[in-house]
C-alpha positions as CSV (number, residue, x, y, z in Angstrom):
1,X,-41.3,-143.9,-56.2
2,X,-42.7,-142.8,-59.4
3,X,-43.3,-139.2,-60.3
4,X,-46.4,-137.2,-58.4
5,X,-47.7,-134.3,-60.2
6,X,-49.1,-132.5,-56.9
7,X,-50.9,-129.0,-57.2
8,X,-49.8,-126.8,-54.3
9,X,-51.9,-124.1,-53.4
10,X,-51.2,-121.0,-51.6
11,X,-52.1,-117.5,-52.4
12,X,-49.1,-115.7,-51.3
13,X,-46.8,-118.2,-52.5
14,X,-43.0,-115.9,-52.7
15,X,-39.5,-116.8,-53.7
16,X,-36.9,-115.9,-51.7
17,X,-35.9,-113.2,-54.2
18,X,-39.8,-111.7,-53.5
19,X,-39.0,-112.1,-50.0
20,X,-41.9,-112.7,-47.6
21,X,-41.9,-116.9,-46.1
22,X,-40.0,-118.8,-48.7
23,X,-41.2,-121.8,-46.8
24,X,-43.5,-123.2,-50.1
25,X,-40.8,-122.1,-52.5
26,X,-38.6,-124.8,-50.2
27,X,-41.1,-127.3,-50.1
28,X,-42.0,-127.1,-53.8
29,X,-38.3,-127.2,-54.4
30,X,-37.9,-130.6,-52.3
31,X,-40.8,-132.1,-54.2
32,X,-38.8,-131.1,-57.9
33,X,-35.5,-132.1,-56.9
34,X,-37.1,-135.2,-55.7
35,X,-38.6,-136.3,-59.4
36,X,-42.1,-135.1,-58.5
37,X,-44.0,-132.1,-60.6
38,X,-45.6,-129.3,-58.2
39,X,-48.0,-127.1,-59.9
40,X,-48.0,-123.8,-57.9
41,X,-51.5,-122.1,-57.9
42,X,-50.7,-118.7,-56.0
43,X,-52.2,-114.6,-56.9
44,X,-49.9,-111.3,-57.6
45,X,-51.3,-107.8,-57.6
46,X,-50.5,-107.8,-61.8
47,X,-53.6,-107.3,-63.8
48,X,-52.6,-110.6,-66.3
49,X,-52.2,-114.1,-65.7
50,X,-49.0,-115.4,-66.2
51,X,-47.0,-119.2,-66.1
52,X,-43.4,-119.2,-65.2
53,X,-41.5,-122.3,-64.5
54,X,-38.8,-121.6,-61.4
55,X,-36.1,-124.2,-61.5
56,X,-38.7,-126.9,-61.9
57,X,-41.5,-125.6,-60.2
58,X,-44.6,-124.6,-62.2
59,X,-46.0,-121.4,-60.8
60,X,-49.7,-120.0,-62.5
61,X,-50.3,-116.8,-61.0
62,X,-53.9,-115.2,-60.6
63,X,-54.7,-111.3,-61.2
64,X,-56.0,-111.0,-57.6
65,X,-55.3,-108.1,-55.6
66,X,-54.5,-108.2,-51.8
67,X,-52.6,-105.6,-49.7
68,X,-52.8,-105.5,-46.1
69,X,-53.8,-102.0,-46.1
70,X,-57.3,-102.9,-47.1
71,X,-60.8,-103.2,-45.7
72,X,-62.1,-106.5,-44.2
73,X,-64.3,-106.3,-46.8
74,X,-62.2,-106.0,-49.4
75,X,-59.9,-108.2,-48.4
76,X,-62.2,-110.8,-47.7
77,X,-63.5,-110.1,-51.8
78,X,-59.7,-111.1,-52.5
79,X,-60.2,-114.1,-50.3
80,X,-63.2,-115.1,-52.5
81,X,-61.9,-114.5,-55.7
82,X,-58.5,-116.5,-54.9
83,X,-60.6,-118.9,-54.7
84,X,-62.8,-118.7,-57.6
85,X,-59.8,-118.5,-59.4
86,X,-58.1,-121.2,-58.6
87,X,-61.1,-123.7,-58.6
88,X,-61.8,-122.4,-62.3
89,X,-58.0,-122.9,-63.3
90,X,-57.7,-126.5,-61.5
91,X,-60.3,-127.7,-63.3
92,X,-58.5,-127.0,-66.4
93,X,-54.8,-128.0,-65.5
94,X,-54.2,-132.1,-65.6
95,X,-55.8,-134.1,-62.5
96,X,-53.1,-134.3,-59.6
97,X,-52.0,-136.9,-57.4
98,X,-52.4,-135.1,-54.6
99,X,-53.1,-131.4,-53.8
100,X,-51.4,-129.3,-51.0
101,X,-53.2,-126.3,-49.7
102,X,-51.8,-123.5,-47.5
103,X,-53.9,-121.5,-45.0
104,X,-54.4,-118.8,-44.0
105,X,-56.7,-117.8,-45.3
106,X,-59.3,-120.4,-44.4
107,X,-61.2,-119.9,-47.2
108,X,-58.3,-122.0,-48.9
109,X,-59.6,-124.9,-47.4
110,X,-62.8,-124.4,-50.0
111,X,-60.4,-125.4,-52.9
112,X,-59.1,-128.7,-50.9
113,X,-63.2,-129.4,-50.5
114,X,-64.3,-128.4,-53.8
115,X,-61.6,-131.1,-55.6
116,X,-62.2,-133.7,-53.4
117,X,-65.4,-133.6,-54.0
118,X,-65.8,-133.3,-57.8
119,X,-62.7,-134.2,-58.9
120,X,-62.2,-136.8,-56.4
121,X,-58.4,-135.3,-55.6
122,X,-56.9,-136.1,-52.0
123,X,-55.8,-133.2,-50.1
124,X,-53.9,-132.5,-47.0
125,X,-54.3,-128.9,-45.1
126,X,-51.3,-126.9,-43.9
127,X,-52.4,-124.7,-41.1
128,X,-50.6,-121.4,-40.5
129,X,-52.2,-119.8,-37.9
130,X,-56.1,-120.5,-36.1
131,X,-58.4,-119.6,-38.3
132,X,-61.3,-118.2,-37.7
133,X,-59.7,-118.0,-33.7
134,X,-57.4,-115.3,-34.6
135,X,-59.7,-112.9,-36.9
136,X,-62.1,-113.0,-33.7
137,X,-60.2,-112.4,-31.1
138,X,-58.4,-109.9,-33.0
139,X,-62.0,-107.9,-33.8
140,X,-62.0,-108.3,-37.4
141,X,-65.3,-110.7,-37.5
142,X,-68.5,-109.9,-35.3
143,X,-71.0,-111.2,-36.8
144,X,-72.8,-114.1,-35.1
145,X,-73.4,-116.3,-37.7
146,X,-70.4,-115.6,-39.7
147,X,-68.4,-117.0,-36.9
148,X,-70.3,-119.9,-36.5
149,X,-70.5,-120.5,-40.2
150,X,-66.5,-120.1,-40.3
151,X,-65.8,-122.5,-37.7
152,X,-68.1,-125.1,-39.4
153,X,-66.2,-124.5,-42.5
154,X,-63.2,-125.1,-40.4
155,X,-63.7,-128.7,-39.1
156,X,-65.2,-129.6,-42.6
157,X,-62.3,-128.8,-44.1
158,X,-59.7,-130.3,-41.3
159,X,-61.9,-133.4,-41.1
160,X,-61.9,-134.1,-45.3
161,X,-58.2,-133.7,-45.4
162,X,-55.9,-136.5,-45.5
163,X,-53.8,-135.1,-42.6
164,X,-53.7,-131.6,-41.2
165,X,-50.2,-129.9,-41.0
166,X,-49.4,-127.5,-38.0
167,X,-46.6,-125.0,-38.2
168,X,-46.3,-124.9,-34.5
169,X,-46.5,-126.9,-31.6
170,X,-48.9,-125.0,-29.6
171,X,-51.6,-125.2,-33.3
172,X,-51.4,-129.2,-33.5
173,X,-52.2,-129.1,-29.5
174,X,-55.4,-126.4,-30.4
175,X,-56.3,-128.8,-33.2
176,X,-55.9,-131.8,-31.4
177,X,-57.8,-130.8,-28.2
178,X,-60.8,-129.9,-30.6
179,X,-60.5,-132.7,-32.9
180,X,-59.1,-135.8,-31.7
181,X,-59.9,-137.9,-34.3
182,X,-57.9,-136.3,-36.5
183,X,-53.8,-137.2,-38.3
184,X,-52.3,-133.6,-37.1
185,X,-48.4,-133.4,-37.7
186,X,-46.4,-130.7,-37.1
187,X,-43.6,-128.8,-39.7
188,X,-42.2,-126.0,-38.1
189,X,-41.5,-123.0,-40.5
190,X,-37.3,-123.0,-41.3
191,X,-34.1,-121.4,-40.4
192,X,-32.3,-121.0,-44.1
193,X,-29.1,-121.4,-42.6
194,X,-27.6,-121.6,-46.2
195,X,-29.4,-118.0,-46.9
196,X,-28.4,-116.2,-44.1
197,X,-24.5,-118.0,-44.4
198,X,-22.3,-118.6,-41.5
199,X,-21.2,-115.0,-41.0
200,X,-19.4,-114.8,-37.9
201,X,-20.6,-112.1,-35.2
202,X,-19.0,-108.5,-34.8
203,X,-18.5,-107.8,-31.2
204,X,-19.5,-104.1,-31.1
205,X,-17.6,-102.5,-27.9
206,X,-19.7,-100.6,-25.6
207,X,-20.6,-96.7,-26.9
208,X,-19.1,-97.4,-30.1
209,X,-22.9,-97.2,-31.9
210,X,-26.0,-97.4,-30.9
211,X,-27.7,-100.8,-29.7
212,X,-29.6,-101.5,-32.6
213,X,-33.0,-103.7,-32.8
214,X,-35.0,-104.6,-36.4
215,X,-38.4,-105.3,-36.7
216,X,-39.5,-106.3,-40.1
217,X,-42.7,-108.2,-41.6
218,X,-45.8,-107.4,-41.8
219,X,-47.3,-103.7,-39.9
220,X,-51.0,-104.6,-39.4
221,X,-53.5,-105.0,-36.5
222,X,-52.3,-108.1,-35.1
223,X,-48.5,-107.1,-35.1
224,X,-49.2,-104.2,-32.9
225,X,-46.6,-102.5,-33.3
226,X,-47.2,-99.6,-30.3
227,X,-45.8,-101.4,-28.5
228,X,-42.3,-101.4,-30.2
229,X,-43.1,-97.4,-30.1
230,X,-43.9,-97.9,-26.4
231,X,-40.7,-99.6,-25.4
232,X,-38.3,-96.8,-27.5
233,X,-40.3,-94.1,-25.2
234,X,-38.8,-96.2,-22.3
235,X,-35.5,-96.3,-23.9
236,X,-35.4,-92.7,-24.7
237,X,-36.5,-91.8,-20.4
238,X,-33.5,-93.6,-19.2
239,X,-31.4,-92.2,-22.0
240,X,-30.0,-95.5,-23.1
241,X,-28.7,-95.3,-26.8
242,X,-30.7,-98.1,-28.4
243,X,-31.5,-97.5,-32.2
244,X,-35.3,-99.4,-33.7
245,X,-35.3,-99.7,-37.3
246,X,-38.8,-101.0,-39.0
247,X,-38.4,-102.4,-42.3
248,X,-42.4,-103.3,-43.0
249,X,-45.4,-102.9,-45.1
250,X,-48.9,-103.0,-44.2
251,X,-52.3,-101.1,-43.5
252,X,-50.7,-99.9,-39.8
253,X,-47.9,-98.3,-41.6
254,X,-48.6,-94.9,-42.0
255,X,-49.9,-94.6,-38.1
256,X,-47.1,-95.7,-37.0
257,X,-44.8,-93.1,-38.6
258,X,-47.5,-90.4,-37.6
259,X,-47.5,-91.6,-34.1
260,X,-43.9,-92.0,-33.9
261,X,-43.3,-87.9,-35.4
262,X,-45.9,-86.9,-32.9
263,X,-44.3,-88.9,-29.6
264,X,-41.3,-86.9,-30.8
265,X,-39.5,-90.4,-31.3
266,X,-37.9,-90.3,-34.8
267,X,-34.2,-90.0,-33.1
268,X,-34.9,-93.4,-31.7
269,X,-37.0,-95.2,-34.3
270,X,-36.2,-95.5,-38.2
271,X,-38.2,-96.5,-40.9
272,X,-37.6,-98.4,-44.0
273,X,-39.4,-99.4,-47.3
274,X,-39.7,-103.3,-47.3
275,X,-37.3,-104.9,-49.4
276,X,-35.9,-107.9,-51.0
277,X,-34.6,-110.5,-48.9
278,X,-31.0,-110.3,-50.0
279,X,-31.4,-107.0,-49.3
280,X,-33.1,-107.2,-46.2
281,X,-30.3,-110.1,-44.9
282,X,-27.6,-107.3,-44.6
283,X,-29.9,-105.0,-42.9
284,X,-30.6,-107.8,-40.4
285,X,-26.8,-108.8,-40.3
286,X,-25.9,-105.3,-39.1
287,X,-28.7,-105.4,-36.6
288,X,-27.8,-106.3,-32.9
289,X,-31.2,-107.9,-31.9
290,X,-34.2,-108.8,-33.8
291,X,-37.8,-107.8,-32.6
292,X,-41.2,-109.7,-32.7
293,X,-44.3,-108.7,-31.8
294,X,-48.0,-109.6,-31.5
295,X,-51.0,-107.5,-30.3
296,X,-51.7,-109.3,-26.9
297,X,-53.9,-112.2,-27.3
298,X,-53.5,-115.8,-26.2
299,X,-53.8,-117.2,-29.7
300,X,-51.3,-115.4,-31.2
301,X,-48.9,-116.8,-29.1
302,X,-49.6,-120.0,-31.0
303,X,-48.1,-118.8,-34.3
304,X,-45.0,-119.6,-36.1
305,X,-43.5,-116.2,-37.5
306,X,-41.1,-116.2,-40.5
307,X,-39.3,-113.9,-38.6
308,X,-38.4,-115.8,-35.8
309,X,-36.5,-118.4,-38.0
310,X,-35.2,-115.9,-40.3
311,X,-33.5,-114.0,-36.8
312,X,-32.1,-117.4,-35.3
313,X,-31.0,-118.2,-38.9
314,X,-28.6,-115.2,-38.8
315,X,-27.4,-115.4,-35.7
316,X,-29.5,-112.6,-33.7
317,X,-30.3,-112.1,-30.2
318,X,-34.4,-112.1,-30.3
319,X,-36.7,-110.2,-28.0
320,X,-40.4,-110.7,-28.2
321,X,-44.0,-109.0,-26.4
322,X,-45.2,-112.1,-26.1
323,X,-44.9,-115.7,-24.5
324,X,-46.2,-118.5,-25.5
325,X,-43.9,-121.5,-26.9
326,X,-41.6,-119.1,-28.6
327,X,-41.5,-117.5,-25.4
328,X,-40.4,-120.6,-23.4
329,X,-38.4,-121.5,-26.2
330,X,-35.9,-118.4,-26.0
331,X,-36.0,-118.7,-22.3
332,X,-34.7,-122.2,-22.4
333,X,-32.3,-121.8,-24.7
334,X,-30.8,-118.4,-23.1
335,X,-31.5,-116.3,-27.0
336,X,-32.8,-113.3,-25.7
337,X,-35.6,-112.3,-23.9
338,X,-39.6,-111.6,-23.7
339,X,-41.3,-108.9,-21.5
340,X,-45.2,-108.4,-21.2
341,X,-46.0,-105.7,-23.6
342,X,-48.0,-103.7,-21.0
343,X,-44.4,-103.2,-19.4
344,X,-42.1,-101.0,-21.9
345,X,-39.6,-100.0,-18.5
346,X,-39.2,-104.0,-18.4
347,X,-37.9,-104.1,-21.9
348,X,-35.6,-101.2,-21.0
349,X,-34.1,-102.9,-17.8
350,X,-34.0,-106.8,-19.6
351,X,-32.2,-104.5,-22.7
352,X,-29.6,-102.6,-20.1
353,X,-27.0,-105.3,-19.3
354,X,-26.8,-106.3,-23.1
355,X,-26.7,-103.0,-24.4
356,X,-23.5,-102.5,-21.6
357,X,-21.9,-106.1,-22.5
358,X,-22.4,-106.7,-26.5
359,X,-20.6,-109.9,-26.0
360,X,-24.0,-111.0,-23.8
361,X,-26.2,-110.5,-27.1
362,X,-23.5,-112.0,-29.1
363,X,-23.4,-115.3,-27.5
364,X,-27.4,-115.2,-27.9
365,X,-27.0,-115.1,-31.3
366,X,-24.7,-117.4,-31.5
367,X,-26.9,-120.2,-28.8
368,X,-30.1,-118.5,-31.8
369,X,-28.0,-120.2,-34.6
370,X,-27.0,-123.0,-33.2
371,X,-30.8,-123.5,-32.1
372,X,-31.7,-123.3,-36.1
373,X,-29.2,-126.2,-36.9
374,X,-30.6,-128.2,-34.4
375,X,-34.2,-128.2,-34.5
376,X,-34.9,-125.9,-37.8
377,X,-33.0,-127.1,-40.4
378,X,-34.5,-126.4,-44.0
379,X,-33.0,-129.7,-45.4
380,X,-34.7,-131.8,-42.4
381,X,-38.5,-130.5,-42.7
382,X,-38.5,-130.2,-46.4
383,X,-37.4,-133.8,-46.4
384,X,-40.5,-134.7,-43.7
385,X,-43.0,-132.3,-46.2
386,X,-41.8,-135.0,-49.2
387,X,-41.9,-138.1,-47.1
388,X,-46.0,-137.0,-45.7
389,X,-46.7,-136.3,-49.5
390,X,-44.7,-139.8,-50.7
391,X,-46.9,-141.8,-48.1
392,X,-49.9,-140.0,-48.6
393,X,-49.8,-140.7,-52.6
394,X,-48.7,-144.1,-51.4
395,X,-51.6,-144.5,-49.1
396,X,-54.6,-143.9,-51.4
397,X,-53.0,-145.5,-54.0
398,X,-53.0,-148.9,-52.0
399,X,-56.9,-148.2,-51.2
């Protein structure tokens, strides 16, 4: 196969030492050690543009600023601009091969269209979560005709690309039910088993410490994160010694810790600055559970959190407020548990008998792990991610 230049486009784009999803810095990776050239176009919150070359992997970043603390409005002005920016840049960089662009946002998707159409550049689309689905149903977008506008720009965009990556079984099926003529595959997000190592599992007898559960990620409207607050309220009524730590960043932050002080909770719940992902590996290794959660809407039960993987990837017990094919997934494979998040005094009964027998959330961690390996591994999808952009390349090359 002779070498692809392909220009990979995703505007949070984070190595594992930036912490965040390293999924792109994987894929990116793949494509380099497999004699191809990627061309990262991502944004930082630094007021210059800078090139730096990571182990083979081009990276440009953009002087576009996005925190999740912001305004819909402003962050949809960060959306715009990304794009701007990129579109102005790409037109100066060599022409690609092939160009892979990562939602969410959507508005991503205008980059795929915009060098297709001028530059006549194939493209295939990587869908993270439902877009514009979630935003609605979440409340972020009202208007009438911005919806309708949005889903437009949706199917143009899925129906130009040359094949439309799902991270999650339950998007392809959303996708596919709404446009069947469409190539839809599915790549999971990753366990990094190599990352988190193969640290073996500390029993911790009963009463020696407290029973302790991390939440870390993202602290915004759709995380809803109440209802973390909601089930250490339950846990602090029956007395049980369970211990939350939050290790997060986002616009819900500061509510959080307000509402926590005035709920009189801060003996139960502990916060932490978000931090590097070394860093935040050992936090998560001392950890006897790890804790997901999603404001209670039907489509964001479709997602694929970085989380998730990350927690099976070390070996944790995980316990979700939501269902969903996550949900069916840890009750199949017996890796923890999900309760409605309406129900906080279910999370503190389902929590009792593995907070009195540790060696219960130990094996979960260990069935979690042995889950990743199976049907997670980094080294499997990355080698799928080459193998769609190989034949794709391939593909309109023969036309």
């Amino acid at each position: 196969m002779p070498s692809l230049r392909i220009l990979y486009i995703h505007q949070y784009f984070r190595t594992p030492a930036q912490g965040s999803s390293s999924r792109s810095w994987y894929f990116t990776r793949a494509l380099a050690d497999a004699g191809h050239r990627p061309v990262v176009i991502t944004a930082h919150n630094e007021v210059d543009y800078k090139c730096v070359n990571f182990e083979g992997v081009e990276v440009h970043y953009l002087p576009v600023y996005y925190d999740n603390a912001l305004s819909f409005r402003k962050r949809t002005a960060a959306f715009l601009k990304f794009v701007y920016r990129s579109i102005k840049l790409a037109r100066k960089l060599p022409i690609p091969d092939l160009a892979y662009v990562l939602s969410t946002p959507l508005t991503t998707g205008l980059i795929g269209l915009f060098l297709k159409k001028t530059r006549r550049i194939p493209f295939i689309f990587d869908v993270a979560d439902l877009w514009p689905r979630a935003p609605i149903e979440i409340g972020a977008i009202r208007n009438g005709h911005i919806r309708r506008w949005l889903y437009e720009l949706e199917g143009l965009i899925y129906r130009n690309a040359e094949s439309v990556v799902a991270l999650s079984p339950a998007i392809k099926q959303d996708i596919c039910s709404r446009f069947e003529e469409l190539n839809v595959l599915m790549i999971p997000n990753m366990a990094d088993l190599d990352f988190f190592g193969g640290r073996e599992v500390e029993s911790h007898p009963e009463g020696s410490h407290p029973f302790t559960i991390v939440y870390f990620g993202a602290a915004g409207l759709a995380n809803h994160l109440e209802y973390m607050l909601d089930a250490a309220e339950a846990c602090k009524l029956m007395s049980l010694p369970v211990s939350f730590w939050v290790i997060a960043e986002g616009g819900r932050l500061q509510h959080l810790k307000n509402l926590c002080a005035r709920r009189d909770l801060l003996s139960y719940v502990s916060f932490y600055d978000y931090m590097a992902k070394q860093e935040l590996t050992e936090k998560i290794a001392a950890a006897d559970a790890v804790y997901i959660s999603f404001k209670d809407l039907p489509v964001l039960e479709t997602g694929s959190p970085n989380k998730f993987f990350d927690g099976l990837a070390a070996g944790k017990m995980i316990i979700t407020n939501f269902q969903g094919w996550i949900g069916d997934l840890i009750k199949s494979e017996n890796i923890g548990f999900s309760y409605p998040p309406g129900r906080p005094e279910q999370f503190a009964e389902s929590l009792k008998p593995f907070i009195h027998d540790r060696e219960r959330a130990n094996e979960c961690g260990v069935r979690a792990r042995q889950l990743a390996a199976r049907a997670f591994s980094r080294r499997e999808h990355t080698s799928r991610f080459v193998s769609l952009v190989e034949k794709t390349c391939q593909s309109r090359s023969g036309r």
